[in-house]
KEBAKOL-385141 format. One record per residue (C-alpha): residue in one letter; x, y, z. Coordinates in steps of 0.2 Angstrom, whole numbers, plus 5000, padded with zeros to 4 digits. Example, Ala and Ser with C-alpha at 12.3 -4.5 7.8 and 13.67 -1.06 7.14 Angstrom:
BEGIN
A506249785039
S506849955036
This chain:
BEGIN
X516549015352
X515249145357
X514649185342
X514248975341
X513548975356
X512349145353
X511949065336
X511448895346
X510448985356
X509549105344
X508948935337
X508348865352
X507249025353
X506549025338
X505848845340
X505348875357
X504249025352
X503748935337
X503248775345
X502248925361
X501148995347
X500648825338
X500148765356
X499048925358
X498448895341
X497948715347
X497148775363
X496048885354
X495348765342
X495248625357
X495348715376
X494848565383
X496648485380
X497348625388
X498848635377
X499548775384
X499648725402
X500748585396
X501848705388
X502748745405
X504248715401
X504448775384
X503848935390
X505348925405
X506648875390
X506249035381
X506449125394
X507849085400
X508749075381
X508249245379
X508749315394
X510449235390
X510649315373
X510249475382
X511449455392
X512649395381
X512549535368
């Protein structure tokens, strides 16, 4: 069950980062759409997944 659960988790982290850099790629071509201001909250999900894994492993 845990390692389910840390697998599950790795994968929301790895999207979550993923999806953070191509938003940083699209604000640098377009600033004015501000991309990564609306990114809040996938900044907050990483954050909290990997505190999670830390804490988990």
């Amino acid at each position: 069950m845990r390692r389910k659960v840390r697998e599950i988790l790795l994968q929301i982290a790895v999207i979550c980062s993923l999806d953070c850099i191509a938003a940083a790629v699209l604000d640098w071509y377009n600033p004015y759409m501000n991309f990564t201001g609306h990114s809040f909250f996938l900044q907050i999900t990483l954050y909290l997944t990997v505190g999670v894994l830390f804490f988990l492993s």
